[in-house]
DRENDOVEX-963640 format. One record per residue: x, y, z of N, C-alpha, C in turn. Coordinates in pm, whole numbers, padded with zeros to 5 digits, always signed. Last residue first. Layout:
<sites>
XYZXYZXYZ
...
</sites>
This chain:
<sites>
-22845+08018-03475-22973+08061-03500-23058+08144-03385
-22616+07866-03365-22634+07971-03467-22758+08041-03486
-22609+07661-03166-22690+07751-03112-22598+07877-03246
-22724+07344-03375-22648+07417-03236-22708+07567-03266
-22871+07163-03526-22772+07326-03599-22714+07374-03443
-23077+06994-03506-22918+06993-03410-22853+07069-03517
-23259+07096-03739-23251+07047-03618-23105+07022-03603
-23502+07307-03900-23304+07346-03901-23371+07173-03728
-23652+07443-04191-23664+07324-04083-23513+07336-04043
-23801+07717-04315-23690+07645-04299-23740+07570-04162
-24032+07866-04543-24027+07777-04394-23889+07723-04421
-24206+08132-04730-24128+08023-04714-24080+07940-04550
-24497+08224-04820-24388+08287-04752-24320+08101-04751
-24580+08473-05137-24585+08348-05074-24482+08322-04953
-24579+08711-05225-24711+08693-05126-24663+08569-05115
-24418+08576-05521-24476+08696-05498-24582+08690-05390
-24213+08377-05515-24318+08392-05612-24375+08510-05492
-23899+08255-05580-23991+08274-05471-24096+08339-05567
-23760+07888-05656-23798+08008-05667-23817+08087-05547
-23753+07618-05639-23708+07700-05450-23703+07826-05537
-23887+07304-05695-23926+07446-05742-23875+07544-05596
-23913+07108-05659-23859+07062-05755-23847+07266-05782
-24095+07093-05409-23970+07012-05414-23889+07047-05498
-24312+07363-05343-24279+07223-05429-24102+07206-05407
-24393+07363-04998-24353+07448-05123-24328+07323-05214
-24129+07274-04694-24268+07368-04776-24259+07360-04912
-23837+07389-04613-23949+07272-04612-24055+07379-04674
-23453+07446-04627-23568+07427-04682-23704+07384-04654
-23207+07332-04428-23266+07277-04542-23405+07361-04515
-22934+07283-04211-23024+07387-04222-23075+07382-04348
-22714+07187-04151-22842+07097-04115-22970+07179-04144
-22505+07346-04250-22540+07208-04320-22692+07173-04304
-22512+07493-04012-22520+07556-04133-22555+07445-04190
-22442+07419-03727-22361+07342-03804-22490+07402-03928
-22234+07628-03453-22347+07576-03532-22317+07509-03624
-22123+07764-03166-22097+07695-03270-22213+07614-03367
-22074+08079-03028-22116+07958-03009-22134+07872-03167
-21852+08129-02741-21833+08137-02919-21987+08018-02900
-21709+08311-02512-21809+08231-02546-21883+08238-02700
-21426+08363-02298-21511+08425-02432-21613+08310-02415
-21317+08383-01955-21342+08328-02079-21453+08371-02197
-21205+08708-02039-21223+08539-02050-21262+08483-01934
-21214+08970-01939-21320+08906-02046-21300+08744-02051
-20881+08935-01869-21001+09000-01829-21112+08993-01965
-20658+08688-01885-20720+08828-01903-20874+08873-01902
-20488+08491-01695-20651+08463-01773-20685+08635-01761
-20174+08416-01728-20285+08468-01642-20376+08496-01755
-19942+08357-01869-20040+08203-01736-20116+08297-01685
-19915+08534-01968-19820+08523-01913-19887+08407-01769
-20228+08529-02104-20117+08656-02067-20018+08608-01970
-20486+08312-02208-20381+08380-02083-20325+08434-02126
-20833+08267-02290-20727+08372-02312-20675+08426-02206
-21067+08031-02349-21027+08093-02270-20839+08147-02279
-21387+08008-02474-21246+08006-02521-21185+08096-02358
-21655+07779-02450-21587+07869-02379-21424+07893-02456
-21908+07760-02682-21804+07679-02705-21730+07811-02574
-22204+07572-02728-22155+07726-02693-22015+07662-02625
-22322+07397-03008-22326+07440-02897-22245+07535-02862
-22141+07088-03233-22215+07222-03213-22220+07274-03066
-21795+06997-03303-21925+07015-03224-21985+07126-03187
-21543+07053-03353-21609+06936-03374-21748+06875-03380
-21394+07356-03472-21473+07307-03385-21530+07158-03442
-21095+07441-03497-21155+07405-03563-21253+07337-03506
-20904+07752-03504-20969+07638-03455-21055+07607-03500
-20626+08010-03475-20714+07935-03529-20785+07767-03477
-20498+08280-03409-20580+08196-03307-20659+08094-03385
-20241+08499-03407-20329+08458-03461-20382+08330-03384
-20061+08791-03236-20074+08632-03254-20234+08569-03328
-19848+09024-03232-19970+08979-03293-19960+08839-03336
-19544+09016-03198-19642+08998-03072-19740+09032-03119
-19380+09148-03526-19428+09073-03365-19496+09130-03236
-19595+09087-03772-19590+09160-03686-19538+09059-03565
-19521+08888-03982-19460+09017-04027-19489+09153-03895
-19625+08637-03931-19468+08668-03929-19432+08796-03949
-19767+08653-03583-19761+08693-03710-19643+08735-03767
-19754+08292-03408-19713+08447-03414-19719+08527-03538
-20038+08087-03354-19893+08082-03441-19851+08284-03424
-20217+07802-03250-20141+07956-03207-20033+07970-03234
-20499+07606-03292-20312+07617-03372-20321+07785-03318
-20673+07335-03152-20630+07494-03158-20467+07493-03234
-20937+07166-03259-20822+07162-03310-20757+07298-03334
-21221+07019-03011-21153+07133-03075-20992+07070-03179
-21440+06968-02777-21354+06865-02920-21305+06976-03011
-21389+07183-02512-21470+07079-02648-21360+07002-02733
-21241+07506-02528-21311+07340-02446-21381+07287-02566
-20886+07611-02593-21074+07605-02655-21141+07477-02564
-20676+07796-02472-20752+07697-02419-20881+07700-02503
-20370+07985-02510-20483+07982-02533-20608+07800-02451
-20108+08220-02399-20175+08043-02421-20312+08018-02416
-19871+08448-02487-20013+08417-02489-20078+08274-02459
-19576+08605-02356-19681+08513-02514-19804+08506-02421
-19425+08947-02276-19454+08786-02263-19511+08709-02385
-19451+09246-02270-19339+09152-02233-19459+09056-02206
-19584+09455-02530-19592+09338-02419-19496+09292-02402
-19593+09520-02820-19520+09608-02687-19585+09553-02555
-19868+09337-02913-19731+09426-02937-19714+09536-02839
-20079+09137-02882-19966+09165-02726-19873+09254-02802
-20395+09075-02967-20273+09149-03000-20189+09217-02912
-20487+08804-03098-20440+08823-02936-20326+08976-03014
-20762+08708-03270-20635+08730-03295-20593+08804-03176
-20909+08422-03454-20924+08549-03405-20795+08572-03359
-21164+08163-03637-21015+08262-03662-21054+08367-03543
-21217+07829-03735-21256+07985-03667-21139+08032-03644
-21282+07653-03980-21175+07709-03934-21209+07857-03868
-21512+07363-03959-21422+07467-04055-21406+07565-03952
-21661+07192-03808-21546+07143-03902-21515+07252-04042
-21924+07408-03743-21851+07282-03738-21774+07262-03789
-21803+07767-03727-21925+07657-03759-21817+07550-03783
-21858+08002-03475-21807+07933-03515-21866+07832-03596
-21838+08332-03238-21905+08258-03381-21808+08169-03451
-21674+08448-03097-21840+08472-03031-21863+08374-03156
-21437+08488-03188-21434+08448-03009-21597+08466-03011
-21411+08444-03447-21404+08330-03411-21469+08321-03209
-21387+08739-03517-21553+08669-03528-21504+08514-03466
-21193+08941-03307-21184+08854-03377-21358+08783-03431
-20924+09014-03052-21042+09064-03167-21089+08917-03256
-20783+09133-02754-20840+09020-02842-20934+09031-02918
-20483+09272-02614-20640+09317-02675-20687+09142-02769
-20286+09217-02309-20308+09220-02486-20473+09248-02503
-20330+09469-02039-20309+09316-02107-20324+09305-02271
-20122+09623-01847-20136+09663-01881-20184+09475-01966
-19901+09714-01613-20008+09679-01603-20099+09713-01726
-19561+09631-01797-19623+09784-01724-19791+09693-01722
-19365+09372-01667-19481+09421-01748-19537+09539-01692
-19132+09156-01651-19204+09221-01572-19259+09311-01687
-19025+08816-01569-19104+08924-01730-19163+08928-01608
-18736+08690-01441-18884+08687-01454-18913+08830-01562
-18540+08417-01356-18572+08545-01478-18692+08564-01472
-18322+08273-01145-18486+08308-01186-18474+08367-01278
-18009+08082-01172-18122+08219-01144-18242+08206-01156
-18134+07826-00985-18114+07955-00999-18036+07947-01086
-18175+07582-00948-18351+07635-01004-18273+07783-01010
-18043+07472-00661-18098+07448-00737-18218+07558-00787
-17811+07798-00608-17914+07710-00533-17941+07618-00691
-17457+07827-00631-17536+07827-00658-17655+07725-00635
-17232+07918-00321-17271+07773-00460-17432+07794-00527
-17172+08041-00126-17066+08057-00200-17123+07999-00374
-17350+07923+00084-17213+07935+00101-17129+07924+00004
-17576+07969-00165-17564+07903-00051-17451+07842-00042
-17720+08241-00410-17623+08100-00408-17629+08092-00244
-17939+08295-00640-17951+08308-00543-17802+08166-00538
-17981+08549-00881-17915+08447-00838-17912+08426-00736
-18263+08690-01077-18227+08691-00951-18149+08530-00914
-18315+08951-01337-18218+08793-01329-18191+08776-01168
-18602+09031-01505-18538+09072-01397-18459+08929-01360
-18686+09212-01807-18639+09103-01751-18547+09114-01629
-18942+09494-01815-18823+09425-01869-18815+09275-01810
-19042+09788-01646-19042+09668-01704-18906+09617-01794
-18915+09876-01345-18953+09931-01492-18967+09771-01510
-18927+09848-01054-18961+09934-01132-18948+09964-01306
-18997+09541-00876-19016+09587-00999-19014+09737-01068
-18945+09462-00545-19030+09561-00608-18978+09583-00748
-18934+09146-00414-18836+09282-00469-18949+09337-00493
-18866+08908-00135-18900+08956-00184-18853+09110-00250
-18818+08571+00039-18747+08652-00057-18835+08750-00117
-18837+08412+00332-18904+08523+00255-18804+08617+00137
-18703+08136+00417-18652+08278+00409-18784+08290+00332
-18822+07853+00694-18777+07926+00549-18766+08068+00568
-18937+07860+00950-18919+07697+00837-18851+07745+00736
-18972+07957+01192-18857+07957+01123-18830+07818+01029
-19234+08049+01207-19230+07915+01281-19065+07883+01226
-19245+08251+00971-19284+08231+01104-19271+08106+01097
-18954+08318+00758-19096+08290+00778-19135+08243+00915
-18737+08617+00761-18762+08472+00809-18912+08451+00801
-18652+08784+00466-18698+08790+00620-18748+08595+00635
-18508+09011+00249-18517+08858+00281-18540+08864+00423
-18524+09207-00018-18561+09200+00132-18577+09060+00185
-18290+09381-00204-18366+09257-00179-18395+09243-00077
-18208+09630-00491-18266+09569-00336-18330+09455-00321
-18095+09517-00755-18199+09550-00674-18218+09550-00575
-17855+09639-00990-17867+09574-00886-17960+09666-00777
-17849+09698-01349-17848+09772-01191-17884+09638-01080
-17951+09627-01629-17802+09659-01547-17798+09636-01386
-18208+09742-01638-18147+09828-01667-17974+09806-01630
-18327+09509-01537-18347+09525-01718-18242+09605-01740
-18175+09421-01223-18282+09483-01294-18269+09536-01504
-18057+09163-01067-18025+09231-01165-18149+09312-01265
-18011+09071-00664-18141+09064-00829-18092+09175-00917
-17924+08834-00506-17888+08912-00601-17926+08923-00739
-17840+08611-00234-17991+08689-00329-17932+08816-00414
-17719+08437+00000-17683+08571-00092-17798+08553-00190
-17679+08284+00309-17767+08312+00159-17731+08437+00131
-17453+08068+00449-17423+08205+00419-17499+08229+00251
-17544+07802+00578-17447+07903+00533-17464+08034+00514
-17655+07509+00768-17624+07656+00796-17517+07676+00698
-17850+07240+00645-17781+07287+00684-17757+07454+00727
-18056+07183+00458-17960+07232+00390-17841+07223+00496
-18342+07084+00540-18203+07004+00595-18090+07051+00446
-18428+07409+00578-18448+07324+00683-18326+07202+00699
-18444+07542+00355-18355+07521+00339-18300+07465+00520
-18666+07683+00150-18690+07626+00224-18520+07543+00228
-18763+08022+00016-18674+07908+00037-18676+07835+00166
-19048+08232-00128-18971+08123-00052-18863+08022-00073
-19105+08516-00343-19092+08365-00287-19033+08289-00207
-19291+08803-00509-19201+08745-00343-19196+08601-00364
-19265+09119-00583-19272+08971-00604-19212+08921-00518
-19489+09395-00582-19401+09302-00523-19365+09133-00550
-19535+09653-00857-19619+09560-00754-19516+09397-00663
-19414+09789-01004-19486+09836-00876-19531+09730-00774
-19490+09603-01304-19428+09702-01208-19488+09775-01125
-19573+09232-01244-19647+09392-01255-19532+09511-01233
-19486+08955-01378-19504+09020-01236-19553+09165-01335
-19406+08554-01384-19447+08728-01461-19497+08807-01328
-19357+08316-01305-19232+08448-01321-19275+08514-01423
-19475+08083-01095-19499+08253-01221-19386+08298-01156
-19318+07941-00905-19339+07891-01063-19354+07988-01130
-19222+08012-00645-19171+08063-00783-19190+08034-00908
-19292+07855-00452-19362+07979-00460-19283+08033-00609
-18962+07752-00316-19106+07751-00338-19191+07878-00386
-18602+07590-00389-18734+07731-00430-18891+07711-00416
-18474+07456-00093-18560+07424-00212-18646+07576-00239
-18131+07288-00084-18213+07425-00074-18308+07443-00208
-17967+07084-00117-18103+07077-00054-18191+07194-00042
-17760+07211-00266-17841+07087-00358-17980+07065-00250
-17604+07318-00029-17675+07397-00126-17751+07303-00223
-17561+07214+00233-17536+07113+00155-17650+07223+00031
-17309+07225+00543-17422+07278+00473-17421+07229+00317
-17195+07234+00878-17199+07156+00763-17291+07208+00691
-17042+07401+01115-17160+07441+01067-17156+07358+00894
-16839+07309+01379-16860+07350+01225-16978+07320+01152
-16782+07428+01685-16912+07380+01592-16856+07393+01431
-16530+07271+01883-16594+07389+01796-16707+07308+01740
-16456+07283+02255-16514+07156+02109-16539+07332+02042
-16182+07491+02209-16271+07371+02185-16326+07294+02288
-16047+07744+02316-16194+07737+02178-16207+07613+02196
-15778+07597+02404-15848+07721+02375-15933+07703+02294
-15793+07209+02413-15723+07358+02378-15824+07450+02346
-15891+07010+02635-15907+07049+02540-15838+07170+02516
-15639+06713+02759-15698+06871+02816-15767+06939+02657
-15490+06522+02677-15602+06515+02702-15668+06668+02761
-15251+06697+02543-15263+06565+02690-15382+06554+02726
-15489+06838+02364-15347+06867+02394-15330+06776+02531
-15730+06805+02138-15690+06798+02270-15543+06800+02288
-16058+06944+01974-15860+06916+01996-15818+06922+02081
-16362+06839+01828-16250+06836+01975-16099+06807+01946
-16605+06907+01684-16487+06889+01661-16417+06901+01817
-16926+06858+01551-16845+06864+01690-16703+06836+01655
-17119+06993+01299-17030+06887+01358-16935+06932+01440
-17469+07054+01207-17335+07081+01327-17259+06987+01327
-17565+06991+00898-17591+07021+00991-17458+07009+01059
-17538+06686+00602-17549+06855+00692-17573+06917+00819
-17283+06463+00579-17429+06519+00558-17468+06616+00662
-17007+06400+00545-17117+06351+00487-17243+06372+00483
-16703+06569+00557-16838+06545+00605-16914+06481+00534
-16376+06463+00592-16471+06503+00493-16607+06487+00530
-16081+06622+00733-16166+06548+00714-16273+06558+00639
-15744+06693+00820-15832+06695+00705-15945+06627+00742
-15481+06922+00965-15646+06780+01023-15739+06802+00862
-15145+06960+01004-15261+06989+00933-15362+06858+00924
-14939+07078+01206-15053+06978+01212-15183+07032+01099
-14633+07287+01293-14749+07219+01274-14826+07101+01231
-14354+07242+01159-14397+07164+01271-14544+07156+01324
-14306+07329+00929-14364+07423+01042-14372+07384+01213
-14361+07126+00768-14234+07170+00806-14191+07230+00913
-14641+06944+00944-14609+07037+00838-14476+07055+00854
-14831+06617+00961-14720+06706+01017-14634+06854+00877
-15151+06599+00883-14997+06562+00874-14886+06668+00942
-15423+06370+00989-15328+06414+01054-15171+06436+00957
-15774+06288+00923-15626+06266+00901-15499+06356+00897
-16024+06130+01081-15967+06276+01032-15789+06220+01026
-16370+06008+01010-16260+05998+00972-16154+06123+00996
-16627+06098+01246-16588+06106+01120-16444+06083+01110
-16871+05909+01427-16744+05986+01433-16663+05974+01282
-17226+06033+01421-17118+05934+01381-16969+06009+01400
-17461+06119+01534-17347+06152+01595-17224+06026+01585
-17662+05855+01384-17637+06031+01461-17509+05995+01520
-17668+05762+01050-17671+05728+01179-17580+05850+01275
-17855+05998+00955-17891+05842+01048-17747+05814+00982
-17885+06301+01236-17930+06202+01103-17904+06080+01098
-17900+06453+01448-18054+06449+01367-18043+06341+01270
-17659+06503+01510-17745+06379+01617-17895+06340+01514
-17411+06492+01305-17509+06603+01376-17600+06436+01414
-17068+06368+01375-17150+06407+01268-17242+06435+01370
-16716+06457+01546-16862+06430+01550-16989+06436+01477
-16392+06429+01579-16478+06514+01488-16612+06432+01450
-16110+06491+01752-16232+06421+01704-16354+06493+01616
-15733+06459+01789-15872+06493+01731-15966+06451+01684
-15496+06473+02032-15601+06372+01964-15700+06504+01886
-15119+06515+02037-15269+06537+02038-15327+06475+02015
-14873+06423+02122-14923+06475+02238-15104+06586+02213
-14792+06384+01866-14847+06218+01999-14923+06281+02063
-14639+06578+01784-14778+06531+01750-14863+06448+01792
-14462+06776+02035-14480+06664+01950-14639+06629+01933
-14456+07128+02002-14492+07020+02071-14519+06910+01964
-14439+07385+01856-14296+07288+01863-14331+07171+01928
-14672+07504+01831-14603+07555+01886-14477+07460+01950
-14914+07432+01707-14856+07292+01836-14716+07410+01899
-15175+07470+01597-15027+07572+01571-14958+07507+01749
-15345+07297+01347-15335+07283+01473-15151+07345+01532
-15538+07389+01091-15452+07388+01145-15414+07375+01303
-15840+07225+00860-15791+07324+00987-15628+07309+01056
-16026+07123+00625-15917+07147+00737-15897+07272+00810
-16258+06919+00404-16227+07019+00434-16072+07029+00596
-16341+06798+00090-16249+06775+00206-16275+06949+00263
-16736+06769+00070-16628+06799+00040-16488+06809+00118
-16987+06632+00198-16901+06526+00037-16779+06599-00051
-17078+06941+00250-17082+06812+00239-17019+06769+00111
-16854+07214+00358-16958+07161+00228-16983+06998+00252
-16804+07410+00664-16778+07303+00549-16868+07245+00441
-16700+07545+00919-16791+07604+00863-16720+07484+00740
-16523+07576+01144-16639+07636+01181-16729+07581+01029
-16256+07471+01105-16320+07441+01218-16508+07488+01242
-16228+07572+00876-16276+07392+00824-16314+07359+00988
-16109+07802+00893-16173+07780+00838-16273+07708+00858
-15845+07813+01123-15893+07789+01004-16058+07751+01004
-15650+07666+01415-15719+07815+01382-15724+07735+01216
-15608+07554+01783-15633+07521+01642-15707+07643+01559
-15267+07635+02014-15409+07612+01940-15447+07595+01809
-15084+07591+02207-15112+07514+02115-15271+07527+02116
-14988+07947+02397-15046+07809+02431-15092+07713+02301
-14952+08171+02290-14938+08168+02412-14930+07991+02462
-15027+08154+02017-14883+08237+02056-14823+08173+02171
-15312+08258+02085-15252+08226+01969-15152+08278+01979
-15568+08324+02284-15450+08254+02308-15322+08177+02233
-15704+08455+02134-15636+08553+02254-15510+08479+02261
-15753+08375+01824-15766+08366+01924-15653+08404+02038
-15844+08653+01589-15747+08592+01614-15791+08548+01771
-16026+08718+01311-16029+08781+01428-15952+08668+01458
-16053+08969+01033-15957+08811+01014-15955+08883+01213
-16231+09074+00790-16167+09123+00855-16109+08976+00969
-16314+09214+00467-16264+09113+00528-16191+09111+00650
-16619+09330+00305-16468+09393+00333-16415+09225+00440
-16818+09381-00021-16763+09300+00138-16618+09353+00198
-16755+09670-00122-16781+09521-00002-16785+09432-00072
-16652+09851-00280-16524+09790-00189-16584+09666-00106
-16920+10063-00249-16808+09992-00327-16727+09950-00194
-17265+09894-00123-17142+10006-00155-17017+09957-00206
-17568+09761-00180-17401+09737-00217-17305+09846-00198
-17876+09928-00094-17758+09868-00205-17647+09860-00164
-18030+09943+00098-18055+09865+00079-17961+09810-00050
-17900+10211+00197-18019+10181+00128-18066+10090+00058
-17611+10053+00144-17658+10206+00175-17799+10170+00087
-17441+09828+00333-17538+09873+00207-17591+09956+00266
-17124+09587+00321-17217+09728+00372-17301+09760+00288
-17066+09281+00506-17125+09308+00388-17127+09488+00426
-16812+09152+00628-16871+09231+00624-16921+09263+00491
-16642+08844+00713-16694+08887+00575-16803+09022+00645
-16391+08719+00898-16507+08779+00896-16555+08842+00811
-16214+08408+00922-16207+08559+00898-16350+08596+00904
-16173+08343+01346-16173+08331+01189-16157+08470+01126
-16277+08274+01619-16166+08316+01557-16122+08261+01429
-16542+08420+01692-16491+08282+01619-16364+08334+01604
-16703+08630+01747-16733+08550+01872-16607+08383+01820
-16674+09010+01760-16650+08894+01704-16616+08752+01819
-16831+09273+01808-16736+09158+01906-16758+09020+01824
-16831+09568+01672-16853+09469+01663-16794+09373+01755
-16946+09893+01561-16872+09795+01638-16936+09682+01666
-16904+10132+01318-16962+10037+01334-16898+09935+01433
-17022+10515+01313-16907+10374+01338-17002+10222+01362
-17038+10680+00996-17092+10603+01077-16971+10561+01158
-17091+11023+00839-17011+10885+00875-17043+10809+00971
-17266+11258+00810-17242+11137+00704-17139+11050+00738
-17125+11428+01036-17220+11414+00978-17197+11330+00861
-16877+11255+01262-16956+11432+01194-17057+11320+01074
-16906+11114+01574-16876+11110+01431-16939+11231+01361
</sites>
């Protein structure tokens, strides 16, 4: 081949059609998938069965296949069709229903009930025909489970990765398709996890923004898809404020999260007997205000997330006093002048740690 062209060969093992994906560097080229339709040797020659519904089906959906009898009467077949040994009750024989076409063919309908291999056998005078028993590969996209994906905030540059677990899904055909801020479609690296319990889904982030990853199973979207995740240049909101080091009892500490030009919000946490309100500023967005109202004296932890993550300095430490308990002693009663060389005394008890 001259330079910049490939060949690609292949031995197709089903006689079906065949979906070729192509990607250049890990992207999509135009025109794919391409479709390429492989035929059994003995199609023509001898009554065989060809479609689809022999290899490959949805649970709790009809599916078929053609039986090309080549003018032979319909008496002169049987067909069986075997559920998978793993479930209950194993290797049930499934319903299949038989019609005769104009064609004189045989069209076999049947409907699976739950995932994994089913055995199909077409017989011609009892002899099986070319290709059979086939496997049709049952598969049930409602069992395919997302793990590892609760945060959906991420870093640019930095890799996001999660798991599918899709053990009693059955066998189809996973597609992953991640849409970057900019439009564009992302490379996706999907690898098997050891002990083959699940896929490894993982991308790399280059710009920030919102990243949309659909994931479907033979054709059907998974539970929990798409994803969307907030991606973020490394970088965290600033926090100011006299409320994050100083507070007094039953009145209103204040401070303020400032995320402008951030992708995400903020969630705050006061410990103690507290009353937190986190409201956005209406005239700036992504400056968030932080108000609370402490119940109780002592050293109060505040603690400040960024997209469910705990930014750096938190937790704060406010500590809270109660001003009230703080009175006067000494001196006449009736008289809180001050008089010249005389020194004065305050008595303070459970004021917490203001003082």
């Amino acid at each position: 081949m001259s330079r910049g062209q490939y060949q690609v060969l292949y031995y197709p093992l089903l006689a079906t059609s065949h979906k070729v994906d192509i990607k250049y560097n890990g992207l999509t080229v135009a025109e794919s998938p391409i479709e390429l339709h492989a035929k059994n040797p003995a199609t023509g020659k001898e009554p065989t069965a060809t479609g689809l519904g022999l290899y490959q089906a949805r649970v709790e959906k009809q599916t078929s296949f053609i039986i090309e009898t080549l003018g032979v009467t319909a008496q002169a077949f049987d067909i069986f069709v075997t559920g998978p040994g793993n479930v209950v009750p194993p290797n049930e024989a499934i319903p299949v229903r038989c019609y005769q076409q104009k064609d004189k063919n045989l069209l076999a309908e049947f409907k699976p009930l739950s995932a994994g291999p089913h055995k199909i056998e077409v017989l011609h005078n009892r002899e099986q025909v070319s290709g059979s028993p086939y496997v049709c590969q049952v598969y049930d996209p409602t069992k395919v489970l997302i793990l590892g994906a609760e945060d959906r905030t991420a870093t640019v540059g930095e890799p996001v990765q999660f798991r599918l677990d899709r053990r009693n899904a059955g066998y189809a055909e996973l597609n992953v398709v991640a849409i970057s801020p900019l439009g564009q479609d992302l490379p996706i690296e999907v690898a098997g996890v050891p002990g083959g319990e699940g896929d490894l889904i993982e991308f790399s982030p280059s710009v920030a923004g919102r990243y949309k990853l659909s994931l479907t199973y033979g054709g059907e979207e998974v539970p929990g898809s798409p994803l969307v995740y907030t991606v973020q240049e490394d970088r965290t909101p600033t926090v100011f404020g006299k409320g994050l080091t100083l507070g007094q009892v039953r009145d209103v500490a204040l401070f303020k999260i400032d995320g402008r030009g951030l992708e995400g919000e903020p969630r705050v946490e006061v410990q103690g007997r507290t009353r937190t309100v986190l409201q956005e500023d209406k005239e700036e967005t992504g400056l968030y205000i932080v108000k609370y109202i402490p119940e109780e004296v002592g050293h109060t932890a505040i603690h400040v997330f960024w997209n469910n993550t705990e930014i750096p300095g938190s937790p704060f430490q406010a500590r809270i006093c109660d001003s009230t308990a703080v009175r006067p002693i000494g001196g006449e009663a009736d008289h809180l002048g001050c008089e010249q060389g005389r020194a004065w005394q305050y008595g303070y008890r459970d004021t917490g740690a203001g003082l």
